[in-house]
N, C-alpha and C positions, 0 to 999 in steps of 0.2 A: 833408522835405528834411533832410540831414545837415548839423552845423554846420559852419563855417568848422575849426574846429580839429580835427574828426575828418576830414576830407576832407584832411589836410595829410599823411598819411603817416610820412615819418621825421623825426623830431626829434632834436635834440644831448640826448646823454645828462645834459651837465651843467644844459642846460637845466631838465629835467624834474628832475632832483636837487635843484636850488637852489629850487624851488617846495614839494616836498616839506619839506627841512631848513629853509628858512629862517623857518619860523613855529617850528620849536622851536629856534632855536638865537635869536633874536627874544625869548623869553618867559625867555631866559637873561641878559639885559640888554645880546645882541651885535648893537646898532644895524647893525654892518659885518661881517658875517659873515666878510669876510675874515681877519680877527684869528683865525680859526682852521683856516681855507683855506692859509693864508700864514704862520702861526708860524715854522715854519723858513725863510723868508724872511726873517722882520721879525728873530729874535732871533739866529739861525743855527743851524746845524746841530746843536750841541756840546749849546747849550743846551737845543737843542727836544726831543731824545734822551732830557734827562730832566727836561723840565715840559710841561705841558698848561694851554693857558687855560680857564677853567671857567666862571667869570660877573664881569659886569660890573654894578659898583653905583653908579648916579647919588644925589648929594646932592639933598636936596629945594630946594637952591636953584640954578635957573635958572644956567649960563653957569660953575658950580661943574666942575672936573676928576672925572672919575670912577675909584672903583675898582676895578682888574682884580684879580681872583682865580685865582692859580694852583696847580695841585695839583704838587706837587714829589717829585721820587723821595727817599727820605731820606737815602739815601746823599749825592746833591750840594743837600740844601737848607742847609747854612751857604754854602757856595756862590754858590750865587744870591739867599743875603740880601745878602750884599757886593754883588751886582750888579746888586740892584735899581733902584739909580738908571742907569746903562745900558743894564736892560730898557724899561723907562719912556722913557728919552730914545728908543730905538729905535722903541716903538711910536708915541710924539708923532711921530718922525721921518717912519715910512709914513703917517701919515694927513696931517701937514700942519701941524696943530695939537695943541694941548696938550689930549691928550682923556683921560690918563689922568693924577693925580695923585697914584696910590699904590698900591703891592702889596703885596697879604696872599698870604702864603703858606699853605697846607697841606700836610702832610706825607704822601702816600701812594704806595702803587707805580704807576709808570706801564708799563701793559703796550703792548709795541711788535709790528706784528706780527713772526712771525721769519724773519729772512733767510734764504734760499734754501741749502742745502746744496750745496759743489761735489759734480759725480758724478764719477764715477771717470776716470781718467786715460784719452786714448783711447789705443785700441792703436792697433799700426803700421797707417801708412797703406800700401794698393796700389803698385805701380809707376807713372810716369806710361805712358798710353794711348799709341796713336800720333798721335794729333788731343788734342794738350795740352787744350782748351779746352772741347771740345762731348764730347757722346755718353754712352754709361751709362758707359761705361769712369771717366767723370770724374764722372758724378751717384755711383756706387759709392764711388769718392775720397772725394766731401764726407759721404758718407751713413757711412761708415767712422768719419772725424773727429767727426761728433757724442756728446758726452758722454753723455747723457740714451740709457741703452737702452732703455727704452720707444718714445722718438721715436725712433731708428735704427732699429728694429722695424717702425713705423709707414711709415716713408717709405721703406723696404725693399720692403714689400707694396704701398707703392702705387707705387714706382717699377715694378712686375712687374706690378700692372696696368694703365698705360699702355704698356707698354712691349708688350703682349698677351702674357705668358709666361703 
């Protein structure tokens, strides 16, 4: 008989991701894994752009604040030495309590992935149809306006085969 959890079909993706990551992100001293789920959350935007939380170091005394380790881009690490005490107060802020009591910085590149290139400008759109609204007259319309030639390629060929051409 198959177990309960194979017989379950689809699962949330983050579900199964969080099972996976969270034993190594765990053995990195990130109790909350959300502290790197939520960076750009907790610090904002600006900051998150160019730091990464790395590890968290608990004192060996009990009920003691721990410290958070961040890798910094070098360009803005004077930067976020100034601003360490409103990183800090930020992170205390999301959790509730005072769980962090200090940040080391290191200094290395933070690689981001990179933002999507716009594609080219569309060209003129068609006339409108005589049925403004429905029909290929107007799927041709929107399929015109997409940027990405590939994808107006794409939805080209497949407008033509439903359409049975």
């Amino acid at each position: 008989m198959a177990k309960k959890s194979e017989r379950r079909g689809l699962q949330r993706l983050g579900r199964l991701i969080s099972k996976i990551t969270d034993p190594a992100i765990r053995k990195r001293g990130f109790v909350h894994t959300e502290i790197i789920n939520r960076w750009a959350a907790i610090v904002g935007e600006e900051l998150a752009e160019a730091s990464v939380p790395q590890r968290i170091s608990y004192p060996s005394r009990q009920g003691e604040p721990a410290m958070l380790q961040v890798r910094v881009d070098s360009a803005r690490a004077t930067e976020l030495q100034h601003m360490t005490p409103l990183v800090i107060e930020r992170v205390n802020t999301y959790f509730g309590y005072r769980a962090i009591g200090g940040m080391r910085l290191t200094q290395d590149e933070i690689r981001k992935a990179p933002t999507p290139k716009p594609g080219p400008e569309p060209g003129p759109t068609a006339p409108p149809s005589a049925a403004p609204n429905s029909g290929p007259a107007m799927e041709d319309e929107r399929i015109a306006q997409t940027r990405d030639p590939a994808l107006r390629e794409a939805l080209a060929a497949l407008g033509q085969r439903l359409r049975g051409s």
